[in-house]
N, C-alpha and C positions, 0 to 999 in steps of 0.2 A: 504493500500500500504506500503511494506516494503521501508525504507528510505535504503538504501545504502551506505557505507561509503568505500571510494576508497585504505582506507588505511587497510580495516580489510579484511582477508583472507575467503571467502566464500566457499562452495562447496555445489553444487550439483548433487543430485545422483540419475541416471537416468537408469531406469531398460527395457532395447529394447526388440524388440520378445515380447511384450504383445499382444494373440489373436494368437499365436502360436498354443499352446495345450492349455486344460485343467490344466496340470499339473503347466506349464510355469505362466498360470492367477493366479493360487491359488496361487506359491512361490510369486510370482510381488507383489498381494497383502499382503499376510503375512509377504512381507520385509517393504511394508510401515507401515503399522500398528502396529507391533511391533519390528523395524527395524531403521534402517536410508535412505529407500529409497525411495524420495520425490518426483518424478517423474516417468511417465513411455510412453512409445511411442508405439501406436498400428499399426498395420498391417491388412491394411484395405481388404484384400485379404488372410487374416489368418482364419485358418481350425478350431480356437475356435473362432472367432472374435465377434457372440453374444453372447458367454459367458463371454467375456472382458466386453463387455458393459455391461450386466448386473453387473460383482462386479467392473467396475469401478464405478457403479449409488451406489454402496454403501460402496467406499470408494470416498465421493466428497471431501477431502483435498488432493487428490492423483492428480498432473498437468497432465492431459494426454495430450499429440502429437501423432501427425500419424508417425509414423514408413515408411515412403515412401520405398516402393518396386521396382523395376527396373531390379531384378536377383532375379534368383531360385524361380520363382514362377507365377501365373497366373495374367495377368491386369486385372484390375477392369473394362474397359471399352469393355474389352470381344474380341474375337480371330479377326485377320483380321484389328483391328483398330491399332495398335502399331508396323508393319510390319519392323521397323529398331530397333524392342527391341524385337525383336518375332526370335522365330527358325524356321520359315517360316514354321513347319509342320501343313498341314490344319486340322486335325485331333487333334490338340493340340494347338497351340497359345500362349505357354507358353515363359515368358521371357527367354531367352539364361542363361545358366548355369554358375555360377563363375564369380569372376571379371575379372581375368587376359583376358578374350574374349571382357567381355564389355570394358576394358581400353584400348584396342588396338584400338577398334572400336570408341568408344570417341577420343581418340587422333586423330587417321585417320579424321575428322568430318565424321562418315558413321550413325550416330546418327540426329533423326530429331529432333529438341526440339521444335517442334509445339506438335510434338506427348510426349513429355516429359512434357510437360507444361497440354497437356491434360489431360494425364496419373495421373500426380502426382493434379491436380483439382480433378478428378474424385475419387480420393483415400481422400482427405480432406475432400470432400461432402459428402461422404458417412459417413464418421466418425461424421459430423457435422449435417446429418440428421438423426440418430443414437442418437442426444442431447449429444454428446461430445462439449463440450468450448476447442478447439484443441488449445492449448496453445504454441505448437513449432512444428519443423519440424526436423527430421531427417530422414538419408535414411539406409537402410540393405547395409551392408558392402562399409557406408562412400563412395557412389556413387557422392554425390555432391562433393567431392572434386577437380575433374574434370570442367571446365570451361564450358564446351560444356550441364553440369548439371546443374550448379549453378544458370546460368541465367534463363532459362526456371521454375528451380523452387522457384525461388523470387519471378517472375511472378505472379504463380500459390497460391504464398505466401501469397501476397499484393492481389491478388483477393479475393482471401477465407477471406480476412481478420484475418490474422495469424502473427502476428507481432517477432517470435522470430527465428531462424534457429542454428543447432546446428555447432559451430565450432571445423568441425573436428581434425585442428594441435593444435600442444601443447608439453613441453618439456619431455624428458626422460632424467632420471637420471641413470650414468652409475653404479650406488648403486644399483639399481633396477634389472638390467639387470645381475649384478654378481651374486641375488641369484640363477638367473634362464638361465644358457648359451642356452638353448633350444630357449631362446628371441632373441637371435643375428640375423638371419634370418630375422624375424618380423621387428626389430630395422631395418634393411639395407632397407628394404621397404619404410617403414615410414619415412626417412629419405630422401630418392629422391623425395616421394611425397611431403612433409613440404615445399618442395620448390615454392610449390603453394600458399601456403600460403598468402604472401603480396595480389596476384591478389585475394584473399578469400575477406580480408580486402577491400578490395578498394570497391568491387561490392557489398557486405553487404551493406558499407556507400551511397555508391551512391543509394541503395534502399529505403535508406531509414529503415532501418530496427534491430532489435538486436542480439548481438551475444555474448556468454561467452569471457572469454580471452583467451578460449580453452577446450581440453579436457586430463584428466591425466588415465590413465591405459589402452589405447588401446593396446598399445605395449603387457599389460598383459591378456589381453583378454586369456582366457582360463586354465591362472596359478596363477590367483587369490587369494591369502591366507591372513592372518594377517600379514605375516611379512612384504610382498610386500604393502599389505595397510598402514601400520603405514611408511612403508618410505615413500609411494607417498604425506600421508599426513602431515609430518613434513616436508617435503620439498616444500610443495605447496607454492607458491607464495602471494604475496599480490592480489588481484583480486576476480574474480568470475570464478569459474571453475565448468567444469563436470565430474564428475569419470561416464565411461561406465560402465554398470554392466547384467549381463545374469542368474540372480536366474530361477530356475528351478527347477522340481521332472524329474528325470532320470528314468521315467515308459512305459508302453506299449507304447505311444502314441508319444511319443519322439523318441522311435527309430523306427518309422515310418518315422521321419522324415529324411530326407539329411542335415546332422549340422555335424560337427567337434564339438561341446560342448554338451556335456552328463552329464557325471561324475562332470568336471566344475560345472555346473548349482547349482547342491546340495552344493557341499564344499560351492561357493557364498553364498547359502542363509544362509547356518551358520555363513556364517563369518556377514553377512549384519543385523540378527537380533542379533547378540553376544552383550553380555554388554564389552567384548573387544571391540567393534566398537565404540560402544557411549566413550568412556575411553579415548580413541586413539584420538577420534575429543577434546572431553574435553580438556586434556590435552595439545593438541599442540592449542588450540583457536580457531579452525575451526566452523564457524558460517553455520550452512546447513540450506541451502532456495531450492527454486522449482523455475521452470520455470516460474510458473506462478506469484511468485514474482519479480523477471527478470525484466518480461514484462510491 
């Protein structure tokens, strides 16, 4: 057990979309292995998902979580059972497309978190009877941020016996944001949702349960470079934090798929195995641990 010390600046680096592709498994693992990224969250409803499991069975220093699904993609518990997260077509069953439909719908309460609690079990167990040690919980495009999510999947947390959840808020720095004005957009978002935040906190504690003290590069999700790295991590905080990250091969199999990150993916993994990366944390003190130390 990693002992923790409150005063030194931690990060961990967690690579989502694993069980995506093929392509998406091989960069996940080749950023841990010879990389900095200690973590990674599978998607128990992902179109490579027994290929995750097998190299995650041969990277075990790698922390896996479930990647919890809820958009863009099929329930684990199969058509007809998830009917307030479904596009109601019988011929499909598939979760509703995008967030901006589900966060309208979450606010409204038109969302059941019976079937949210099911949903997101159903997605753990499977990863758990697969021989994954699911170590944390996160969800595809930061769905528990929402109240009406959060609860049902503690729930399903504390059942499974899953002791970590990822916290989605966290600061941006307007240093960040100048290299790249394409971010302003993203920032104005993220900036009305943060306001959820405190209620994050409360109902984690009341769970019982663990949380980072945040996460840093969502804002950058997709523009990813070394410069934007070396700021977020000289600026990082005293604490335990999570840098998002999305390494990938931008091959056949990916543009198969419905993602806004392609070309992204690649630049990531360069930048995630770069001896610039290990430098950048050296040098500013950055001590990188895993979820599964965390916990």
């Amino acid at each position: 057990m990693l002992l923790l010390d409150c005063r030194v600046r931690r990060l961990i680096v967690n690579a989502d979309d694993f069980g995506l592709t093929q392509g998406v498994n091989r960069a996940i693992v080749e950023a841990h292995a010879s990389g900095i990224v200690t973590s990674a969250t599978l998607m128990a409803n992902g179109g490579a998902f027994e290929d995750a499991i097998g190299r995650a069975r041969s990277a075990p220093r790698l922390s896996v979580g479930c990647h919890v699904v809820l958009v863009d993609g099929l329930p684990v518990l199969g058509a007809g059972r998830t009917p307030t997260l479904s596009n109601r077509k019988p011929d499909d069953g598939r979760f509703y497309d995008g967030l901006s439909g589900f966060a309208l719908r979450a606010v409204l309460g038109r969302i059941d978190s019976e079937e949210i609690e099911a949903e997101v079990t159903a997605q753990v167990r499977k990863l758990q009877a697969a021989g994954v040690g699911v170590s944390h919980l996160d969800t595809h495009k930061h769905t528990h941020i929402f109240p009406t999510v959060l609860q049902p999947l503690l729930r399903a947390a504390r059942a499974c016996g899953v002791p970590v959840v990822r916290n989605p808020f966290g600061p941006v720095h307007f240093s960040v944001l100048a290299k790249r004005p394409s971010l302003w957009k993203r920032y104005g978002q993220l900036t009305v949702l943060n306001q959820l935040g405190r209620k994050f906190w409360r109902s984690v504690a009341d769970a019982g349960m663990l949380t980072p003290d945040g996460t840093v590069g969502v804002v950058s999700t997709g523009a990813m470079d070394a410069r934007i790295f070396e700021n977020i991590v000289d600026r990082l905080p005293e604490g335990t934090w999570e840098l998002v990250c999305h390494p990938g091969y931008n091959d056949a199999d990916l543009r198969k798929i419905h993602t806004r990150l392609r070309e992204s993916r690649a630049v990531e993994l360069r930048l995630l195995t770069s001896p610039e990366a290990r430098e950048i944390l050296a040098r500013s003190g950055v001590q990188l641990i895993s979820y599964r130390d965390l916990a």
